[in-house]
Structures are given as structure tokens and as C-alpha cells.
C-alpha positions in Angstrom: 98.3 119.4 114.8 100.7 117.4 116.7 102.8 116.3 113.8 103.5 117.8 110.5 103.8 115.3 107.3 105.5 116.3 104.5 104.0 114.8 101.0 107.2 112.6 101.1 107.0 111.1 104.4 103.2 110.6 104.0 103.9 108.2 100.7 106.6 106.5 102.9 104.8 105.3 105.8 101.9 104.7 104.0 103.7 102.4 101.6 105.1 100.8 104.9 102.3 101.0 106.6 100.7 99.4 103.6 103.2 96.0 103.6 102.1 95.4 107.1 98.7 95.5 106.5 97.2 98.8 107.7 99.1 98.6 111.0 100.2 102.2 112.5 103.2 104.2 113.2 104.7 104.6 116.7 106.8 108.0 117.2 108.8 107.4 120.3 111.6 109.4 121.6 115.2 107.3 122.6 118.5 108.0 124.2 121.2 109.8 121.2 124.6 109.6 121.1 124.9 112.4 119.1 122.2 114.8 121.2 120.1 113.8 124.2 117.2 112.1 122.3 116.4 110.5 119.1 113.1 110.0 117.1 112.3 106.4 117.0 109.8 105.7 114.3 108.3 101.7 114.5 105.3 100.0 112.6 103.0 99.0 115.4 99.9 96.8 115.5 97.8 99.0 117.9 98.2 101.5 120.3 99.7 100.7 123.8 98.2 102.0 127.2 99.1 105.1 128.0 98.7 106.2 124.2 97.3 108.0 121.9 96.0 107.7 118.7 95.4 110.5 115.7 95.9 110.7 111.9 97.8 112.8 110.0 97.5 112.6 105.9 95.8 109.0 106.4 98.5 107.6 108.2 97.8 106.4 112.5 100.5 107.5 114.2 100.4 106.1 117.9 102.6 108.6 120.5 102.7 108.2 124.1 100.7 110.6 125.8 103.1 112.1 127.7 105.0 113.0 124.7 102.7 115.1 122.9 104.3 117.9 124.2 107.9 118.2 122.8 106.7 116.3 120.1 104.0 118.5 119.5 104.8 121.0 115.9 107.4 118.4 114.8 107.4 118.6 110.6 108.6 115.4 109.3 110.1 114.9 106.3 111.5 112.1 103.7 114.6 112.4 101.8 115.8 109.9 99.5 119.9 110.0 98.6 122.8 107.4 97.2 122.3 105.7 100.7 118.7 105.1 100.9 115.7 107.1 102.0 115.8 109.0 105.3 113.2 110.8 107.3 114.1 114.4 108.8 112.5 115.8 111.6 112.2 119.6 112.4 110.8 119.8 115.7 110.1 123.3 117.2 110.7 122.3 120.5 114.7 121.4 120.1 117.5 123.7 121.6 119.9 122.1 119.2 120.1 119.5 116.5 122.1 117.2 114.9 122.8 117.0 111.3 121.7 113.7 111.1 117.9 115.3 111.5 116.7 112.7 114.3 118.5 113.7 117.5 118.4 116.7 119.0 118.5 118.4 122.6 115.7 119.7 124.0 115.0 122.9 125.1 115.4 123.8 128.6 111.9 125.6 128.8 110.6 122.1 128.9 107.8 120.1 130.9 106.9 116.3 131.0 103.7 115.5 131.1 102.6 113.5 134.0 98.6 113.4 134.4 95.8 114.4 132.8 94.1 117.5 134.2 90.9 116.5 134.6 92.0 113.4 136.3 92.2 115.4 138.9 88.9 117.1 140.8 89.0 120.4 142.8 90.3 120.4 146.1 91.8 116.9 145.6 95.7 115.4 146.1 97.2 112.3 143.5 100.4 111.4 144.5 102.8 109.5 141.8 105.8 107.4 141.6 108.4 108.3 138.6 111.3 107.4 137.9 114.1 110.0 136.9 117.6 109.6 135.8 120.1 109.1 138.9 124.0 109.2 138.1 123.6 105.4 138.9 120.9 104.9 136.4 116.9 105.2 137.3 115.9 106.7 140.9 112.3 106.5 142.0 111.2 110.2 142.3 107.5 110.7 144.2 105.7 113.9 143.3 102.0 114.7 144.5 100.1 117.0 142.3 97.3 119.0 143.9 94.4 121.0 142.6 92.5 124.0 144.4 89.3 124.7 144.5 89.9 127.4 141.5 91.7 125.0 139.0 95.4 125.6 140.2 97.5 123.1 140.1 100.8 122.7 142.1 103.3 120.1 142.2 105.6 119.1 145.0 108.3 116.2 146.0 105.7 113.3 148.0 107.5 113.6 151.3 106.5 115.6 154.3 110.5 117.4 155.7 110.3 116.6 158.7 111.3 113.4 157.8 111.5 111.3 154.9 108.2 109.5 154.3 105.4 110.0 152.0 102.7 112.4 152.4 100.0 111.0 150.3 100.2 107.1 149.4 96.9 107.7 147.2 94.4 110.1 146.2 92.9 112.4 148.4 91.0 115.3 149.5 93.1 118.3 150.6 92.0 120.4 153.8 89.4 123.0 152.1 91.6 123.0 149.0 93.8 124.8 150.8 96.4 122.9 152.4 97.7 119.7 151.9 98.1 117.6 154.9 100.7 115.3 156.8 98.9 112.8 158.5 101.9 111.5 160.5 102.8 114.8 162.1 99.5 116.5 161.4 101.2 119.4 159.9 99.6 121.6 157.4 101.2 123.1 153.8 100.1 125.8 151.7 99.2 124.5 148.7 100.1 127.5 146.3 103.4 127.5 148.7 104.2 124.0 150.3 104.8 126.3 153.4 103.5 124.4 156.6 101.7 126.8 158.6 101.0 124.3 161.4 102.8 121.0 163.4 106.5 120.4 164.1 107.9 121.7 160.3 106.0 124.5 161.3 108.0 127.2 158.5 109.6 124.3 156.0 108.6 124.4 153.1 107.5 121.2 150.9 110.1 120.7 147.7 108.5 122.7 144.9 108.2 121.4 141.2 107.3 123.3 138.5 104.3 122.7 137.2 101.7 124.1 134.6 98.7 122.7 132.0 99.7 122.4 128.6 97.3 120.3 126.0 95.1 119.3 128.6 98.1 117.3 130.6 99.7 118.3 133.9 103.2 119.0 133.7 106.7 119.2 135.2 109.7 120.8 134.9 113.4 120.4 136.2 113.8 117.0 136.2 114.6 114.3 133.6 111.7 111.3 133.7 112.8 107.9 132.2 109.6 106.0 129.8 108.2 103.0 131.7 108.6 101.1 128.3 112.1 101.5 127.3 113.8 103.4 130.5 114.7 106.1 127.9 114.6 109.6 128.9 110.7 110.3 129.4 110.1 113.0 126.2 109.3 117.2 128.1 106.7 118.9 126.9 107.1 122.7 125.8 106.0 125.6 127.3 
């Protein structure tokens, strides 16, 4: 189950849920000032692209898929006090956490979902253009994910280093599911290595990222993704 609901917090988003006429609940993660992010809980007409949609104790909770990871094991709760009702999130994937229950930093053993895995056949190349956080702000950040021809899947920084430019500009085949391939210099990288074999980098290696499968989603590690929707700090998933 992705998220937990307490008996509490399922009466209080289905009695909001309820004034809005059966609209759903959107769990989104946002910058903290207290931690690094911040559960963002929002009534929502319908799912956005990108999303999806499950239900948890008859309430439709809308998450973006490339969330599902940290948020994934998350128990929310509702408390009410003197100051009004509350909700309380104990999320499995946090390093640390703030007293206030919605913020919290995540854990370092984290990965951010970028892709589906079946999105992407055997033996094929799908290059993408993030956006991470920069010390200015937002940076784009190209990655290429490949697959071999056994279902690995390894993730490397888009540019060939013999100079800056991009290896793949779209999807494509890799050379026997072996080697990925610079059509520019016509040099040749290991895929399970991003060490080129062949052409003028002969012995360079190709930028590694961390990568791995976790709920059926490709993911990265080692680098902070922004959320096309709000440019907040695009949520990891665990590992």
C-alpha cells in the first residue's frame, strides 16, 4: 500500500472530500523551512498527467508518479488539539523529522523516479531532460537511460566527453545492446560501464548515475530533481 490512513484521517478527507463534491486528494511533496520537504495535501478535481490514481479507505488520493517512492509506507494520521485539527505523517522513508509531523529530510539512500521500466524495450536508449537544483536555482540536467538485452538498466549524464554535446537527442537502439553510441565521433561505450572502447575518448568513461527499478519505475540517485509543476524539489524514491 502506498499510503497508510489512519481511522482519523480517513473521516477528515472524506468529510472534505465530501464538501467538494467527491473530488480527490492530491499528496504532493514542497520545499520546508524546517526540513527539506513538506507534505502538501490539496483537494483536486482529477488527476494531472504524469499521475496516478489509487484509494485508500474510500478516499482518491492522486500522487505524482514519480513520487510513489519516498512516499510509498507513509501512515497518515489526524490529530485534533486547542488549535484545530492537524494531520501527522510518519513516512518510513525520512532520515529526520520535524516536530511539526509534515517536513522532514529524506533519507540519503534515496532514488527519484524518472521512467517507467517498461517504457523502455531491450537493447534500446531514451534520453531525458531534468531539471535539478543549481546554487542559482534550476539547471537543466540530461540523463539517457539504457536497457540491455537481459533487462539491465543503466543511467548515464546525455553527453558524449569528448566534448559537450548530447549523445542521444531521442530514443534509440543501442549497438547489440551492448554499447551505446556517439554518432558525432563514432565512439563506442560500454553500457554496464560508460567505458568507450572505440573513437577518439577511446578509455573515458561516460558520467555514471545510479540507477535501479523500484515499483516498476526507473530510478536515480545522487542528484536533487525539481517537479515540473511547482519547481519544488522532485520527491526520491527509496531503496
Amino acid at each position: 500500500m502506498i499510503l497508510e490512513l489512519t481511522e482519523n484521517a480517513a473521516h477528515a478527507l472524506k468529510r472534505a472530500v465530501g464538501r467538494d463534491e467527491g473530488k480527490g486528494v492530491r499528496v504532493a511533496l514542497v520545499p520546508s523551512g524546517c526540513a527539506e520537504f513538506r507534505f502538501k495535501l490539496d483537494l483536486a478535481p482529477a488527476a494531472k498527467d504524469g499521475e496516478i490514481v489509487f484509494e485508500t479507505d474510500g478516499v482518491a488520493i492522486f500522487v505524482n508518479r514519480r513520487s510513489i517512492g519516498l512516499i510509498n509506507g507513509t501512515r497518515i494520521d489526524y490529530a485534533e488539539s486547542l488549535e484545530g485539527g492537524s494531520f501527522i505523517f510518519q513516512n518510513p522513508n525520512a532520515e529526520s523529522t520535524c516536530v511539526c509531523g509534515r517536513s522532514f529530510t529524506p533519507s540519503r539512500d534515496t532514488f527519484y523516479a524518472v521512467c517507467a521500466a517498461d517504457g523502455i524495450g531491450p537493447g534500446w536508449v531514451k534520453p531525458f531532460m531534468l531539471e535539478r537544483a543549481g546554487t542559482d536555482g534550476t539547471e537543466p540536467f540530461p540523463i539517457l537511460i539504457a536497457r540491455d538485452n537481459s533487462g539491465g538498466y543503466f543511467a548515464y549524464v546525455n553527453n558524449c566527453p569528448q566534448e559537450p554535446h548530447i549523445l542521444y537527442e531521442g530514443a534509440g537502439r543501442s549497438l547489440a545492446g551492448v554499447f551505446l553510441l556517439c554518432a558525432r565521433h563514432q565512439a563506442k561505450f560500454e553500457m554496464n560501464t560508460g567505458l568507450c572502447t572505440d573513437g577518439p575518448c577511446k578509455g573515458a568513461h561516460l558520467k555514471r548515475i545510479p540507477a535501479k527499478v523500484l515499483d516498476g519505475e526507473v530510478c536515480v540517485s545522487g542528484i536533487t530533481l525539481l517537479d515540473e509543476d511547482d519547481e519544488a524539489p522532485r520527491p526520491p524514491a527509496r531503496a
